[in-house]
PAGU-801309 format. One line per field, with one value per residue: residue in one letter; x, z, y of N, C-alpha, C in turn. Coordinates in pm, whole numbers. Layout:
BEGIN
type <- (a|...)
npx <- (X|...)
npz <- (Z|...)
npy <- (Y|...)
capx <- (X|...)
capz <- (Z|...)
capy <- (Y|...)
cpx <- (X|...)
cpz <- (Z|...)
cpy <- (Y|...)
% end
This chain:
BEGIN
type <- (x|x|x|x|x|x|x|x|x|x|x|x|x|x|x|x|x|x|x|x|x|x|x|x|x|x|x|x|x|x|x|x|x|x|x|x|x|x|x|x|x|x|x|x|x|x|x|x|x|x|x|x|x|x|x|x|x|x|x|x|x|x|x|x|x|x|x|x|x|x|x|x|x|x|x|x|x|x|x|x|x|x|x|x|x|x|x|x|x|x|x|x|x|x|x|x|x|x|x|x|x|x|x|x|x|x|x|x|x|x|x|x|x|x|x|x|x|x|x|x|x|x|x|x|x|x|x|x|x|x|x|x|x|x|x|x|x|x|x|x|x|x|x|x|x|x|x|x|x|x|x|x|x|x|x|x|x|x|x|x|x|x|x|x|x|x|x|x|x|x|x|x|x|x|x|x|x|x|x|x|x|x|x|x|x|x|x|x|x|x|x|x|x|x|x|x|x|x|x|x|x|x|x|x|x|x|x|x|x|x|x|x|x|x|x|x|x|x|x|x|x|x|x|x|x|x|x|x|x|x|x|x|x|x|x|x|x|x|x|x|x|x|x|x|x|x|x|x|x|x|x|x|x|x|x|x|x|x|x|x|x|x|x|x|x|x|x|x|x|x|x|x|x|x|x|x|x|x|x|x|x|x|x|x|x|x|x|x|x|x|x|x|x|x|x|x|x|x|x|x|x|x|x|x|x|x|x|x|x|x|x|x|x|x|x|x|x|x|x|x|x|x|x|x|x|x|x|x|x|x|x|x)
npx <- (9085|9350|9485|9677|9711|9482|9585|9828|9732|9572|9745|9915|9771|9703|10004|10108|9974|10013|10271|10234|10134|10286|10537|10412|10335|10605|10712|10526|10582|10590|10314|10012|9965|10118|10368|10219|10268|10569|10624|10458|10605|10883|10882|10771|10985|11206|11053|10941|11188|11316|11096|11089|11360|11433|11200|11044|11289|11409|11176|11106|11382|11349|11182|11251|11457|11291|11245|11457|11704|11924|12172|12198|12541|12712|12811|12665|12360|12017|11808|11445|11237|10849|10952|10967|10765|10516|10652|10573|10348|10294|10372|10355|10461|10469|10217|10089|10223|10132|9858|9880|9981|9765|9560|9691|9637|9372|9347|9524|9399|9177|9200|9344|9247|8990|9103|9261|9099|8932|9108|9124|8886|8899|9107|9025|8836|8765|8964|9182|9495|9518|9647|9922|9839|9806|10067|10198|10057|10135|10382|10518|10491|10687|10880|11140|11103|11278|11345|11127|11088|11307|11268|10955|11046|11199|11013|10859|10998|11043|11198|11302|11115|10865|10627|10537|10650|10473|10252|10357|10367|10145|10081|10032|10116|10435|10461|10505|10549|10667|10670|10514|10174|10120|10265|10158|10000|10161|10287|10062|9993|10180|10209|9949|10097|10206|9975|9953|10018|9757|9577|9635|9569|9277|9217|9250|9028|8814|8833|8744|8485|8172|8042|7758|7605|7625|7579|7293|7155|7233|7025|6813|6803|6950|7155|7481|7592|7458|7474|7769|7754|7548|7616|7913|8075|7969|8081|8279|8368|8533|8771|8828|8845|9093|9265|9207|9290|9573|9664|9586|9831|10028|10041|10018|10265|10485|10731|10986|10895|10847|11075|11220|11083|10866|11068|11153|11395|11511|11657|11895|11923|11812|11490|11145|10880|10629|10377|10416|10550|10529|10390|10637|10819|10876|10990|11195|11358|11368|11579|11772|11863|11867|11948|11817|11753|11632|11325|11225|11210|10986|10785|10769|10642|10427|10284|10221|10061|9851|9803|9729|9486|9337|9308|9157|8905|8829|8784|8553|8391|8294|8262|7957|7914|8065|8087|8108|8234|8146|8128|7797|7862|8105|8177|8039)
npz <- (17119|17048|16882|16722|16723|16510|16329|16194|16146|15967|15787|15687|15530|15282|15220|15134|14967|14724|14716|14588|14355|14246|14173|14027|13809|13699|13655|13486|13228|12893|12713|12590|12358|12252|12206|12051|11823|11773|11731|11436|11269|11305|11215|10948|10863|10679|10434|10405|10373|10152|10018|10004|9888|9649|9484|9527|9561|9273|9119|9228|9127|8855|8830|8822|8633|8397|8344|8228|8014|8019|7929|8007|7987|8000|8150|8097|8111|8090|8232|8163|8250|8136|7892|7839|7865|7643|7431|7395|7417|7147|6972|6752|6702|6935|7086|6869|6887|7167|7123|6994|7176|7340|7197|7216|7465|7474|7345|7431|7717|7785|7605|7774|8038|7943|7861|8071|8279|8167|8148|8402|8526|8357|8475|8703|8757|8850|8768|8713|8749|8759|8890|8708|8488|8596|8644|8408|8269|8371|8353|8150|8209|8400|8265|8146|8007|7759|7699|7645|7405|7250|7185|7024|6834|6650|6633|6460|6238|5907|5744|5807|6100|6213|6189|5905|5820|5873|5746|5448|5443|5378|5155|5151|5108|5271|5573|5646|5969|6151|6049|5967|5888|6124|6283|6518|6607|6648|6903|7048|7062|7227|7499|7566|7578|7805|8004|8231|8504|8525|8514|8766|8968|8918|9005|9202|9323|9216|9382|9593|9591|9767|9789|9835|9720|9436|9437|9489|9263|9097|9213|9126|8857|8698|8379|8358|8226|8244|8540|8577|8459|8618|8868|8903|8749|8878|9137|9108|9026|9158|9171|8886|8810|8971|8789|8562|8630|8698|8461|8235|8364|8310|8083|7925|7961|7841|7700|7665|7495|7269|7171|7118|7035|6824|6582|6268|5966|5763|5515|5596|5881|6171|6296|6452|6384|6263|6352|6603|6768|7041|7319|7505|7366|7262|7425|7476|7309|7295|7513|7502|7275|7132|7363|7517|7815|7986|7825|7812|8088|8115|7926|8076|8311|8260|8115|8369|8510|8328|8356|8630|8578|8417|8575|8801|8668|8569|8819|8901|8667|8711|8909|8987|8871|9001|9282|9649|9883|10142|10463|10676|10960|10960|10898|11126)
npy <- (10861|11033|11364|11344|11084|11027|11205|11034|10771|10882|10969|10777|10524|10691|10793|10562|10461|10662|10607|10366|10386|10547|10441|10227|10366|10398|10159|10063|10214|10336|10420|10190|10247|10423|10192|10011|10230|10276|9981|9991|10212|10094|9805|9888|10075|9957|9955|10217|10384|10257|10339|10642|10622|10517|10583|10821|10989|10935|11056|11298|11402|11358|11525|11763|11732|11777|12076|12105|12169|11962|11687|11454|11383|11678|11917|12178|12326|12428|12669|12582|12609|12559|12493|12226|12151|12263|12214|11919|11929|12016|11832|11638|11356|11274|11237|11077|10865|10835|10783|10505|10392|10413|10283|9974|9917|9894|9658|9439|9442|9405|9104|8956|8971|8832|8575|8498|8446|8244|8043|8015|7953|7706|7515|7526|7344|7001|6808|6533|6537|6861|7018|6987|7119|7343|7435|7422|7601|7843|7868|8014|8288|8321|8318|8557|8865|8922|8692|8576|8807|8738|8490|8487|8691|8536|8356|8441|8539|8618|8454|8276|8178|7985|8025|8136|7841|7706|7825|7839|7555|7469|7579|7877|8204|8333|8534|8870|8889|9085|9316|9614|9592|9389|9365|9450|9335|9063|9113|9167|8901|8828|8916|8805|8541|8526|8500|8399|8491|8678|8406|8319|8498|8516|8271|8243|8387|8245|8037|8175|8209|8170|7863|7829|8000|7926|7663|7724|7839|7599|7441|7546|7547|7673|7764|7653|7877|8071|8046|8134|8376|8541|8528|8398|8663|8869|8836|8803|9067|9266|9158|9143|9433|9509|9369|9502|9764|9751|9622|9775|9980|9882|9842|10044|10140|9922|9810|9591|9394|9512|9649|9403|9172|9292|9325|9532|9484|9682|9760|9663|9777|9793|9807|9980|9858|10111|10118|9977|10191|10326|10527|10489|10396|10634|10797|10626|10637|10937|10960|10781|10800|11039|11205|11384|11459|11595|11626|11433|11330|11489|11390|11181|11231|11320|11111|10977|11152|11113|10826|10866|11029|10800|10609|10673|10761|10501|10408|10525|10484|10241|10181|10123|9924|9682|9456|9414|9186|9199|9184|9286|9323|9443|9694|9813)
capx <- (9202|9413|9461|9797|9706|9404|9643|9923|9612|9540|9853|9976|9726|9750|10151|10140|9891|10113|10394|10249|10105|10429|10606|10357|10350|10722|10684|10475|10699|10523|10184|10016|9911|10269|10435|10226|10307|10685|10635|10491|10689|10979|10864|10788|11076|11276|10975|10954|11290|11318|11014|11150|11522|11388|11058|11000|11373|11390|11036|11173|11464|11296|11049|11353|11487|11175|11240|11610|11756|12031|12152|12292|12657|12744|12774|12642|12215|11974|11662|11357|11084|10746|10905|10941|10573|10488|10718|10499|10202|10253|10486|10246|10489|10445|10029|10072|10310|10026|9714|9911|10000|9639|9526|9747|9606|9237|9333|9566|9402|9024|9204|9433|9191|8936|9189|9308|8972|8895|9230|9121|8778|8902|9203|8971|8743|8764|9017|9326|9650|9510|9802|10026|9813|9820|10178|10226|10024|10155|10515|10565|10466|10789|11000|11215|11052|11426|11378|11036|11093|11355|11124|10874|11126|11263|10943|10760|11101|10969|11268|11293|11014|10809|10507|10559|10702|10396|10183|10411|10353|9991|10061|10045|10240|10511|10416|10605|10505|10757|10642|10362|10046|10117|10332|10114|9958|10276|10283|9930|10037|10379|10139|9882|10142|10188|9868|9915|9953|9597|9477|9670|9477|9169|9195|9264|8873|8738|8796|8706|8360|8082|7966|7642|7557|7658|7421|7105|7148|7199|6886|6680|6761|6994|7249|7658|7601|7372|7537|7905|7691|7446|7701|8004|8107|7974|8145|8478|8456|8650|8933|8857|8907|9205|9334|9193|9368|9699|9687|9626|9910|10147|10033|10095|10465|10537|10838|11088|10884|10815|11220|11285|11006|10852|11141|11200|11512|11512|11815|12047|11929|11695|11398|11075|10800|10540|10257|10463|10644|10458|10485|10763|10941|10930|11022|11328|11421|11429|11637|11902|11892|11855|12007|11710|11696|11477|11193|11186|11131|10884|10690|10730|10550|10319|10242|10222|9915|9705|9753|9609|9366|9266|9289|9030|8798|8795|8685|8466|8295|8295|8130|7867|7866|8192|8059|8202|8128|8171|8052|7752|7901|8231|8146|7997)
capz <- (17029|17048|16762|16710|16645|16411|16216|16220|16061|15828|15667|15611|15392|15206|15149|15066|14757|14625|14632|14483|14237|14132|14137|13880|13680|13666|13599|13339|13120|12779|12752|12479|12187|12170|12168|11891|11683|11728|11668|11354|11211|11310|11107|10811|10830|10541|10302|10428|10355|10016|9923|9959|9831|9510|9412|9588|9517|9167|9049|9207|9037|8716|8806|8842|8532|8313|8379|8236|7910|8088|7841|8085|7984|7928|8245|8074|8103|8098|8317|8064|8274|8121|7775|7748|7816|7583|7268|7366|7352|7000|6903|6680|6738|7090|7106|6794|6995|7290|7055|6989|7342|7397|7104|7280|7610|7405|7277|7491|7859|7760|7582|7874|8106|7931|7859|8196|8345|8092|8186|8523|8495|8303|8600|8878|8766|8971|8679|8704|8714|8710|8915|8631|8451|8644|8608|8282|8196|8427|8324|8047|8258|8450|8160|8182|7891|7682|7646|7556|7322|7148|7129|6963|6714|6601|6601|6351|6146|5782|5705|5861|6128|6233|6183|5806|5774|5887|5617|5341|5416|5388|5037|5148|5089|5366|5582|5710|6104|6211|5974|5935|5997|6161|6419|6635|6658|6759|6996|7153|7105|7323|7611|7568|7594|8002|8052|8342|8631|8565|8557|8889|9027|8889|9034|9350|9302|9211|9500|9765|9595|9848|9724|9823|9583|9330|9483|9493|9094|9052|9218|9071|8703|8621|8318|8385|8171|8347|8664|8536|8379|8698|8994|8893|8736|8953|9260|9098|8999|9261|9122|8749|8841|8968|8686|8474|8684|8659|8279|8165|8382|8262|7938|7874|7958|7826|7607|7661|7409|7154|7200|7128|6956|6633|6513|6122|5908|5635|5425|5678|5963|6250|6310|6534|6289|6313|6449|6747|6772|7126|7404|7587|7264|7240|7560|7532|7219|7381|7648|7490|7151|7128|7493|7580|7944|8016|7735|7809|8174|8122|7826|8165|8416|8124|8118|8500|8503|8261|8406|8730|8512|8381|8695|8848|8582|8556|8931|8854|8581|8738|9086|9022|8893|9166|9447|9722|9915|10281|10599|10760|11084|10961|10901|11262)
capy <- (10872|11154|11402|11283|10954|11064|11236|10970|10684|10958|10970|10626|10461|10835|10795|10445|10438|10757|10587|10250|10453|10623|10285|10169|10430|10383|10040|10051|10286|10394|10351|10062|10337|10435|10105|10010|10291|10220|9857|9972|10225|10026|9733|9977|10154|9913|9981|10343|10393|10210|10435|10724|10649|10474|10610|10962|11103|10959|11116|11460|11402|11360|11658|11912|11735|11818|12182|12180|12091|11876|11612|11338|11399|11744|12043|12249|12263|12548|12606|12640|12614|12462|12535|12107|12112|12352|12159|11816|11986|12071|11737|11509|11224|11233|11225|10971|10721|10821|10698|10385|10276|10355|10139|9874|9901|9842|9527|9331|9393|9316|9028|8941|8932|8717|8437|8475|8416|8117|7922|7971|7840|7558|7446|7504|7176|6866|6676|6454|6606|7017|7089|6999|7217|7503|7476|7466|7741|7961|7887|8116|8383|8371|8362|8664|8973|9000|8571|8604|8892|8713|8357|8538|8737|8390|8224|8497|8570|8581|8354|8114|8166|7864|8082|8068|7706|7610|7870|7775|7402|7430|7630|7981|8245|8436|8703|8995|8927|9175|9418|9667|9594|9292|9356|9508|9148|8976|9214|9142|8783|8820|8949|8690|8444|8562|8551|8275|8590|8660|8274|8285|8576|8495|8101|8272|8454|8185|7939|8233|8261|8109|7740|7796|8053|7816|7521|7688|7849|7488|7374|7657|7499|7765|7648|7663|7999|8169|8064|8204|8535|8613|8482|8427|8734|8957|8852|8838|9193|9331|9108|9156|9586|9516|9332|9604|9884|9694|9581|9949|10097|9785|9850|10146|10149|9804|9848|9526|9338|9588|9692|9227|9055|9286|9387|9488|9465|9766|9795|9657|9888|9720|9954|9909|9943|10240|10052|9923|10337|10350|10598|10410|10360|10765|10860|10565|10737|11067|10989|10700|10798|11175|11256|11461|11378|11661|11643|11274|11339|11584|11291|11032|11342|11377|10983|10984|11243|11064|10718|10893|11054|10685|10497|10770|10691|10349|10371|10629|10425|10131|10228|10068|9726|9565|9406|9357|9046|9240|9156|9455|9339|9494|9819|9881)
cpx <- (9242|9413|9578|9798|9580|9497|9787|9843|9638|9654|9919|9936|9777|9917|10236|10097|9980|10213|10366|10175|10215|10518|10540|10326|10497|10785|10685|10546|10570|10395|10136|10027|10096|10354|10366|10265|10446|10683|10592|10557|10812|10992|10841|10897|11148|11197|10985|11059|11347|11256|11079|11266|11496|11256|11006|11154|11407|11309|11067|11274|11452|11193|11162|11384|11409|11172|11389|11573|11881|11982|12209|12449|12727|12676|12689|12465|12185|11831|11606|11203|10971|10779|10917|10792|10507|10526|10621|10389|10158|10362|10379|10300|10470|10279|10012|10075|10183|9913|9812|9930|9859|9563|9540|9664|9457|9232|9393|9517|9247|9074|9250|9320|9057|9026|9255|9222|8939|8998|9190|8987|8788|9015|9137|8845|8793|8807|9132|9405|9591|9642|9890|9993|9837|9967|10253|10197|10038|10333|10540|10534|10555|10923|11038|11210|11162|11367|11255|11010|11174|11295|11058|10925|11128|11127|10797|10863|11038|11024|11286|11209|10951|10673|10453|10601|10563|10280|10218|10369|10225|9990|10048|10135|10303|10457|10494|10557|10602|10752|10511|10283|10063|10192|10278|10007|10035|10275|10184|9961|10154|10287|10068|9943|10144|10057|9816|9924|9782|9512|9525|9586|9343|9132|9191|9104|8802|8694|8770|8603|8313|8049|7807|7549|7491|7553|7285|7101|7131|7025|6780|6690|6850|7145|7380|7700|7585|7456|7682|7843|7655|7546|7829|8157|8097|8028|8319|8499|8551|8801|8946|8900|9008|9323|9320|9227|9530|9739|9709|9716|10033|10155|10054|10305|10505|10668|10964|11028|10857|10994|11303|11219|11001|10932|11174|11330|11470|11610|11921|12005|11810|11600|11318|11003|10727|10430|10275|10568|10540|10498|10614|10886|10974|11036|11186|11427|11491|11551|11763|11970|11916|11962|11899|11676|11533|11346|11203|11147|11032|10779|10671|10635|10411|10249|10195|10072|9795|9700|9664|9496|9268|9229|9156|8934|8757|8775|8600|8300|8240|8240|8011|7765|8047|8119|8112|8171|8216|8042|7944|7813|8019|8233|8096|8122)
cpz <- (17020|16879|16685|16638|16518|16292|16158|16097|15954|15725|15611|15542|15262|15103|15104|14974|14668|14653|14551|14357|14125|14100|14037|13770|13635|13605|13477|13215|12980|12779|12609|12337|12146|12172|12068|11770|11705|11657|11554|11288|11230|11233|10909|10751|10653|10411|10331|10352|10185|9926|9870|9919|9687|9464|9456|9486|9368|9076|9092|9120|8857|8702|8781|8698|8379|8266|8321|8088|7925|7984|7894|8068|8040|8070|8254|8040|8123|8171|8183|8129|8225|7954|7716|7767|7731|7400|7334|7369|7208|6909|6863|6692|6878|7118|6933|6879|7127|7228|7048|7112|7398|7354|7206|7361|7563|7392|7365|7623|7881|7731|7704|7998|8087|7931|7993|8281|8261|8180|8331|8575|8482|8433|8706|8920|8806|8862|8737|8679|8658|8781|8844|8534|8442|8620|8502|8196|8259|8435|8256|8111|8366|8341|8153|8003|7802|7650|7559|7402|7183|7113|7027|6826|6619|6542|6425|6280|5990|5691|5718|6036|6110|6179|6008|5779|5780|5755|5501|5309|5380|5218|5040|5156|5218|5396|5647|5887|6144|6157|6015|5854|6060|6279|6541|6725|6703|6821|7123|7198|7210|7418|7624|7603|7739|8051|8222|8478|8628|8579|8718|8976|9004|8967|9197|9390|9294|9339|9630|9762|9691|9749|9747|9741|9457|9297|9437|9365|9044|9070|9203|8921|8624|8496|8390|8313|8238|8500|8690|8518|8531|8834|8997|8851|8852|9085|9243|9074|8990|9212|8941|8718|8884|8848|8540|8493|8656|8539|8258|8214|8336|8103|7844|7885|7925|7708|7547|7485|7236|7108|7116|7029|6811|6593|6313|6057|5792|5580|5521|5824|6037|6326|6375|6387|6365|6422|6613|6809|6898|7224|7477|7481|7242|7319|7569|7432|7204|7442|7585|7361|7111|7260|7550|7695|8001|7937|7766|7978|8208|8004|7957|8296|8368|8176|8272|8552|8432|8310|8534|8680|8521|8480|8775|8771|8582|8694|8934|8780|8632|8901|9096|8940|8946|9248|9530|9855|10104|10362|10659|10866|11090|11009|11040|11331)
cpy <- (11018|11209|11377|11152|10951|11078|11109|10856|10755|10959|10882|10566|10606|10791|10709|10377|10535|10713|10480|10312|10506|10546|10209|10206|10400|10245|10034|10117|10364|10318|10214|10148|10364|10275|10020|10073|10311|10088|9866|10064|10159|9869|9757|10012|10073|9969|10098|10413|10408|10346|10539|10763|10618|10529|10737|11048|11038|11062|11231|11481|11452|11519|11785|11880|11788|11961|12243|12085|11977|11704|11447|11297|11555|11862|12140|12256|12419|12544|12713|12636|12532|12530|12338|12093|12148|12280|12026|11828|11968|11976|11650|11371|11216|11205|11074|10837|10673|10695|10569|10299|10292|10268|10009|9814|9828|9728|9458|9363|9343|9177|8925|8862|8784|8601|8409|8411|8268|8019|7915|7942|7670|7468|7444|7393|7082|6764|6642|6533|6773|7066|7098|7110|7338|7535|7500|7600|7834|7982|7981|8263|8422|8347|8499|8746|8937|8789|8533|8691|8838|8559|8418|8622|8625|8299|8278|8567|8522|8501|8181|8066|8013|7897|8042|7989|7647|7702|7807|7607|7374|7504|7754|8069|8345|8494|8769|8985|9050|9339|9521|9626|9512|9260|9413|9363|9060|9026|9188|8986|8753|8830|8849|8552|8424|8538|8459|8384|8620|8525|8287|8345|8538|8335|8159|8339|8358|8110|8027|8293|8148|8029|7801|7853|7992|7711|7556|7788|7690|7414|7439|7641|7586|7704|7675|7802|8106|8157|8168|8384|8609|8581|8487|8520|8813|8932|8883|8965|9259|9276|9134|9347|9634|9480|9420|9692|9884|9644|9748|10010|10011|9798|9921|10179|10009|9882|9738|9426|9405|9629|9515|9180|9154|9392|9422|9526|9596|9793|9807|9729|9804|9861|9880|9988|10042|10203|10005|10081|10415|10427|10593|10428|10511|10785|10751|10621|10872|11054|10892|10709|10959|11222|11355|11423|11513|11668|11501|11245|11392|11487|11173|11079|11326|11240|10938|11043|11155|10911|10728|10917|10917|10641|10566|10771|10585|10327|10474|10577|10245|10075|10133|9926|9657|9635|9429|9326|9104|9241|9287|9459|9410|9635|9894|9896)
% end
């Protein structure tokens, strides 16, 4: 074989893998890593989007506003710097209104949650017609706050109230529900009435605990107490920490029903009493009643900080009794 034809061999397999090579790179186009991460920011994007048109440039909005006296009418505004932080520092109604919406939070999301967890105990037993159940008691929990608020006005009106028709009939005398002290209990009651989102969540915990757990407490003699106490709490944790993360940050800014239901009448003039005069109700006061848009964005900055605060605690403190019923094989 000549050297001619040596070289001739030599070069044709050679210049016919580089080109099917460069034909399949060309092919192929983008490789897999990037056409997943179009496919998902491009599925994100709407929420992406949303985020930051509704919930990023508001909360700047509000942060620049905090910083000005700007009254939501009126051209004319002044930059003051951290002097609205400085006046709610040293405002006793503002750390009052605070202690009260934290009160709040005390009473209706411990309560909340137990009754939430009960109702969904009691619907997730093996009776006749629980589906109608479940639906009933999870109706009032899409009733719309402003219809609820005014139910509950109407139904503890010291006039003609159902609340008192039914005291009176028994021989006792009127009570002021709408009033002080007592309105901070319609109040817990208005919430309590919803309480069918947490049976919902909680029914949803229940049926995705493991039976067999269950079984062999049973066949170790253990009662329906002990089983609920030593088993069935502790797996739901994870769902009762959520519902305790999400009560306290709902709870603190609740406002539609405190704004509807305990309302009182004083010489003609409709007032919220003191007891129900909660951060929300400041901060709506500030801002619709006063015109203070900046000291009322700088009381919602304020409120913003300490719910992180809380929420970082309450997983903090809570580290270490939620479970959570994960696979070892995951983790590898």
């Amino acid at each position: 074989m000549t050297v001619d034809q040596v070289s001739s061999v030599a070069d044709r397999p050679r210049s016919t893998t580089g080109a099917g090579r460069a034909g399949s790179a060309e092919r192929t186009g983008p490789s897999m890593t990037v056409r997943r991460h179009r496919a998902f920011y491009m599925f994100t994007s709407p929420w992406i989007i949303g985020f930051a048109l509704l919930t990023i440039t508001p909360m700047a909005y509000a942060l620049w506003l905090s910083f000005t006296t700007y009254d939501g009418i009126s051209p004319n505004w002044h930059y003051v710097g951290l002097g609205n932080y400085r006046e709610l520092m040293g405002d006793s109604t503002t750390w009052d209104a605070l202690g009260r919406a934290g009160l709040f939070a005390l009473l209706s999301v411990p309560l909340s949650i137990v009754a939430g967890l009960a109702l969904a105990v009691l619907v997730n037993r093996p009776v006749r017609g629980r589906g109608l159940f479940r639906t009933l008691l999870y109706l009032p929990a899409v009733v719309p706050p402003v219809g609820a608020g005014i139910a509950f006005k109407n139904l503890f009106d010291q006039n003609s109230g159902a609340a008192n028709g039914v005291l009176t009939f028994f021989g006792f005398d009127a009570i002021g529900w709408l009033a002080d002290p007592y309105a901070r209990y319609v109040l817990v009651m208005t919430v309590l009435w919803a309480a069918g989102n947490i049976m919902i969540i909680s029914l949803a915990g229940l049926q995705d605990l493991p039976r067999e757990l269950h079984e062999a407490a049973r066949i170790d003699g253990a009662s329906a107490w002990r089983t609920f106490r030593s088993i069935t709490v502790p797996l739901l944790s994870p769902v009762l920490l959520f519902q305790t993360v999400t009560g306290v940050i709902a709870s603190v800014q609740t406002i539609m029903p405190m704004l509807l239901a305990p309302l009182a009448t004083t010489g003609g003039l409709t007032t919220i009493p003191q007891s129900n005069y909660t951060y929300m109700i400041h901060v709506f006061s500030e801002y619709f009643a006063l015109g203070r848009y900046g000291y009322a964005s700088a009381l919602l900055w304020v409120l913003f900080v300490l719910i992180l605060i809380a929420t970082g605690l309450i997983f903090k403190f809570t580290s270490g009794v939620v479970f959570y019923n994960v696979d070892p094989e995951a983790k590898k």
